[in-house]
C-alpha positions as a printed Julia matrix, in Angstrom:
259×3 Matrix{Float64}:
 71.63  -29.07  22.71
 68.54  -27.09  21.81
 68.34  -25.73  18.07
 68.76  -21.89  19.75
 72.02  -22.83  21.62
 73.41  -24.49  17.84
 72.52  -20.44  16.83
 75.55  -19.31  18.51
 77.92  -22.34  17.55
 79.58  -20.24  14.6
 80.32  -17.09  16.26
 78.79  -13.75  16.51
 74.71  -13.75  16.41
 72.68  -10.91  14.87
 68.89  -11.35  16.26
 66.5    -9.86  14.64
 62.83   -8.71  15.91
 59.22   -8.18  13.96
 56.05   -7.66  15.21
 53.41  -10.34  14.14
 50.64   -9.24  12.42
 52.25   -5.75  11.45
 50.9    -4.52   8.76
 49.56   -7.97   8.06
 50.4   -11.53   8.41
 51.39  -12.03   4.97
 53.92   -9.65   5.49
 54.9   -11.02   8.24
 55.76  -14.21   6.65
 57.76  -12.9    4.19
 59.82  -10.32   6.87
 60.97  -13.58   8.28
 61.99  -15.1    5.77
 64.19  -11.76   4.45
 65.6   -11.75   7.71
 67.03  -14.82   7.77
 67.84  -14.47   4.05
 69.83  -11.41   4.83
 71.45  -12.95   7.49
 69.49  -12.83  10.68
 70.96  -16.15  13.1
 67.62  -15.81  15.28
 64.29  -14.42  14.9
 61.91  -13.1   17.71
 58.33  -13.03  16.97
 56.39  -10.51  19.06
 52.51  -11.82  19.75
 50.22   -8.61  19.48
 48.81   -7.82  22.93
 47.47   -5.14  24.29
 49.37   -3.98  26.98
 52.94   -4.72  26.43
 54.52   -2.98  29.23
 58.2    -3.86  28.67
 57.83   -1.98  24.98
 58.1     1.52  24.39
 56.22    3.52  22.12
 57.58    2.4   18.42
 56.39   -1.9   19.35
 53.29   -0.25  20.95
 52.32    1.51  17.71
 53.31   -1.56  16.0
 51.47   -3.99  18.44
 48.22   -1.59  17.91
 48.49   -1.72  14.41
 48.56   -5.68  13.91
 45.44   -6.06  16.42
 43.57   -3.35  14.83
 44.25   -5.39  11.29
 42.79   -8.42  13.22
 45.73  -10.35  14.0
 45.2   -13.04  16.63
 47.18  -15.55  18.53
 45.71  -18.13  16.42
 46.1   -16.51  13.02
 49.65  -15.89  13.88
 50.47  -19.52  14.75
 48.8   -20.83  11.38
 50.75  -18.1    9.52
 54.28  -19.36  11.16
 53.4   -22.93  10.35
 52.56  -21.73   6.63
 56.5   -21.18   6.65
 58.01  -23.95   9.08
 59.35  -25.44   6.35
 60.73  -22.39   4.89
 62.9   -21.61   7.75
 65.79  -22.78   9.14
 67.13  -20.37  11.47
 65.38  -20.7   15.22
 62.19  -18.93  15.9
 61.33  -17.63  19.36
 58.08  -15.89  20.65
 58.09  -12.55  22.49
 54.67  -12.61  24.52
 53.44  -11.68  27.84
 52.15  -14.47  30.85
 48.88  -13.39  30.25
 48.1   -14.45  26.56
 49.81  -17.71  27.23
 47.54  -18.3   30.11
 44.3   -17.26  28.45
 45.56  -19.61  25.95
 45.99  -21.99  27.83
 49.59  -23.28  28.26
 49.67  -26.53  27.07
 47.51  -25.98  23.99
 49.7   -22.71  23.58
 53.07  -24.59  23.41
 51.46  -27.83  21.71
 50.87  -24.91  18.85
 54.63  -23.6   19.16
 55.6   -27.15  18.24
 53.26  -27.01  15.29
 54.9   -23.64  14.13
 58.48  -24.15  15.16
 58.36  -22.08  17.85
 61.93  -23.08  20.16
 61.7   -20.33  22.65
 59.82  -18.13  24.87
 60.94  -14.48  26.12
 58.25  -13.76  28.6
 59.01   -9.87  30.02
 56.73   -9.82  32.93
 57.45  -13.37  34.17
 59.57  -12.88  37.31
 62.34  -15.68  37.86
 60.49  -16.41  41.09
 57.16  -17.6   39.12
 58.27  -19.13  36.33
 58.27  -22.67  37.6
 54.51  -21.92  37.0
 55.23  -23.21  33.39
 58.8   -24.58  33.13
 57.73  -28.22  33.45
 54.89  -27.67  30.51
 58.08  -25.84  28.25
 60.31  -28.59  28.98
 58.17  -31.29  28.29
 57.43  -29.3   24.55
 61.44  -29.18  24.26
 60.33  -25.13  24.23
 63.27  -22.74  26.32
 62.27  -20.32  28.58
 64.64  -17.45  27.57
 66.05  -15.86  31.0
 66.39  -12.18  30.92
 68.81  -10.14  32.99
 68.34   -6.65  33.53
 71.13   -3.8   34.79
 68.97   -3.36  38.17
 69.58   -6.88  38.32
 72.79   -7.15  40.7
 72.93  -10.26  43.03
 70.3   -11.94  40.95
 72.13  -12.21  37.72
 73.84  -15.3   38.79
 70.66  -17.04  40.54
 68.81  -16.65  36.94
 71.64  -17.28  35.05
 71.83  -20.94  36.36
 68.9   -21.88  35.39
 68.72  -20.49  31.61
 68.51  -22.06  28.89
 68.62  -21.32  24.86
 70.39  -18.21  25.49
 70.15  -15.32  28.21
 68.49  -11.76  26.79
 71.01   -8.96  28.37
 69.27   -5.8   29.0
 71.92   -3.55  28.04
 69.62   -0.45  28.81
 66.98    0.35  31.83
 63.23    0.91  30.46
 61.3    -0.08  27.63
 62.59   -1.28  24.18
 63.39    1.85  21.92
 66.4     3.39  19.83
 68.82    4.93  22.11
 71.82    7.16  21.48
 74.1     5.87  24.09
 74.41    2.6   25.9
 76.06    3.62  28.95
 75.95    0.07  31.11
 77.99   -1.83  32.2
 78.69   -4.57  29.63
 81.37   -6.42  30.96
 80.49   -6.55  34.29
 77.14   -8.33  33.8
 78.63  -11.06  31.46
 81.35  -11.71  33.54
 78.77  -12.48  36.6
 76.41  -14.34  33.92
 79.85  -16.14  32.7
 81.1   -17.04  36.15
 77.49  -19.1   36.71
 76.68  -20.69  33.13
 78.11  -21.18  29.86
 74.59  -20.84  28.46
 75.28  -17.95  25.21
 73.8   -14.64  26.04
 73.14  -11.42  23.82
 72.47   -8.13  24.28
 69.5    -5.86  23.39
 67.3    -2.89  23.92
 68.1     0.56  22.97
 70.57   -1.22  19.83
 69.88    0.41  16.5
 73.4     1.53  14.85
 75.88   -1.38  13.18
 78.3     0.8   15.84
 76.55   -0.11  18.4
 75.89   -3.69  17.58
 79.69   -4.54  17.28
 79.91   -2.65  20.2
 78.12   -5.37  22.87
 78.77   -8.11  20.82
 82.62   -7.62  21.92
 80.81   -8.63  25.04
 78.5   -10.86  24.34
 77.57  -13.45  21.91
 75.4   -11.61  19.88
 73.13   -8.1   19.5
 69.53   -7.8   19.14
 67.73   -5.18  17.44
 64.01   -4.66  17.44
 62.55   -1.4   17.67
 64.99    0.04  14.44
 63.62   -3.02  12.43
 59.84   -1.89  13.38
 60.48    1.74  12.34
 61.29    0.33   9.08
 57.65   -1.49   8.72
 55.69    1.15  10.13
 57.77    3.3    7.24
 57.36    1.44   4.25
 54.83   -1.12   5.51
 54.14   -3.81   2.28
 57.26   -2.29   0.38
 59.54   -2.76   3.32
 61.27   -5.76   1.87
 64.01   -4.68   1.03
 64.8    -1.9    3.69
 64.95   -4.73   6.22
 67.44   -6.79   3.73
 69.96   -3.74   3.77
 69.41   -3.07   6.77
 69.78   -6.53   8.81
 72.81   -7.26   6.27
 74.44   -4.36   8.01
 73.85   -4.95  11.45
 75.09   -9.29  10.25
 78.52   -7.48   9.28
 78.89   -5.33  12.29
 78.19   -8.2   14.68
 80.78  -10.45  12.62
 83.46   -8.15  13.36
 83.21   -8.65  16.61
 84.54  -12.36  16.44
């Protein structure tokens, strides 16, 4: 059992996203760490690129911001292995194909080892092409982590069987962002997901509100939350600190209810 799947052994999960590099690396370091001290289960790590096309406009600031402060790929790895030792909680990367090919993959995932790095969400990799690097992932012990999307339909069970770590449920269509209403269906896209693999899956995009986290984690295993978190940095920036604490205590509580 990978170190993500033992995330969701205790019940409810609260996962919790930051931009790397936003407003700086050293930041960045210590976001993590508050998030997991105020209760995050999982943390997602978003690489700065420059075209991040499942991301709507709040990561795209926030993405802009880190690469115009000179974050790299490279400086963010050394900064995450800085803290390896720091963190317990799993660590996952949110990236795009093309960084990690530019990279180079093995190199890329032979540096996710160094960091701690368990999993990869990679938006624009379709299920159909990602046998392009699921040998390399394996063989670093690194899960690919499977998302399934509303539009999804008769393909939810294909990708669910071959997930692993846990499955991202895209509980609204379009880009990340804070949303007022999550009007999909829930239910039906677990039970399909359930029905195929017993591989935990959580639900994100559009989640902001402890409301609405308890509200798909009654489905789910978990909520994730990233956009809400970045409109905290790009409001307080250095001085965030403790915004984030509050806040990801909150959203902790409201997915804990849902047990």
């Amino acid at each position: 059992m990978s170190k993500i799947h033992e995330a969701f052994e205790n019940g409810k999960v609260f996962i919790a996203f930051v931009t790397g590099g936003d407003p700086d690396l050293d930041t960045t370091k210590k976001i993590i760490k508050e998030m997991e001290k105020a209760g995050a289960d999982l943390i997602e790590i978003g690489i700065p690129f420059s075209d991040p096309i499942a991301e709507g406009p709040i990561i795209q600031e926030a993405n802009e911001r880190a690469l115009a402060n000179g974050c790299t790929t490279d400086k963010l790895f050394d900064a995450l292995k800085d803290i390896k030792d720091e963190v317990s909680v799993p660590l996952v990367f949110l990236t795009y194909i093309n960084p990690i090919y530019a990279y180079d993959v093995d190199k890329f995932l032979d540096r996710c080892n160094e960091c701690g790095i368990q999993g990869l969400i990679i938006p624009d990799l379709p299920y159909e092409e990602k046998d392009e690097i699921a040998d390399e992932c394996k063989n670093h012990d690194v899960d690919i982590i499977s998302l399934i999307a509303p539009a999804s339909h008769d393909r939810i069970k294909m990708i669910a069987k071959e997930a692993t770590g846990f499955i991202y449920c895209v509980s609204s269509l379009g880009v990340t962002g804070v949303r007022s209403d999550i009007n999909t269906d829930l239910g039906g896209m677990v039970k399909l997901v359930r029905e195929t693999t017993d591989v935990p899956c959580a639900f994100g995009f559009g989640i902001a509100t402890p409301e609405q986290a308890e509200y798909v984690a009654k489905y789910s295993d978990g909520a994730i939350v990233g956009s809400a978190i970045v409109k905290i940095v790009a409001k307080y920036g250095k001085d965030c600190l403790p915004y984030i604490n509050e806040y990801v205590k909150s959203m902790k509580e409201a997915v804990m209810k849902a047990n």
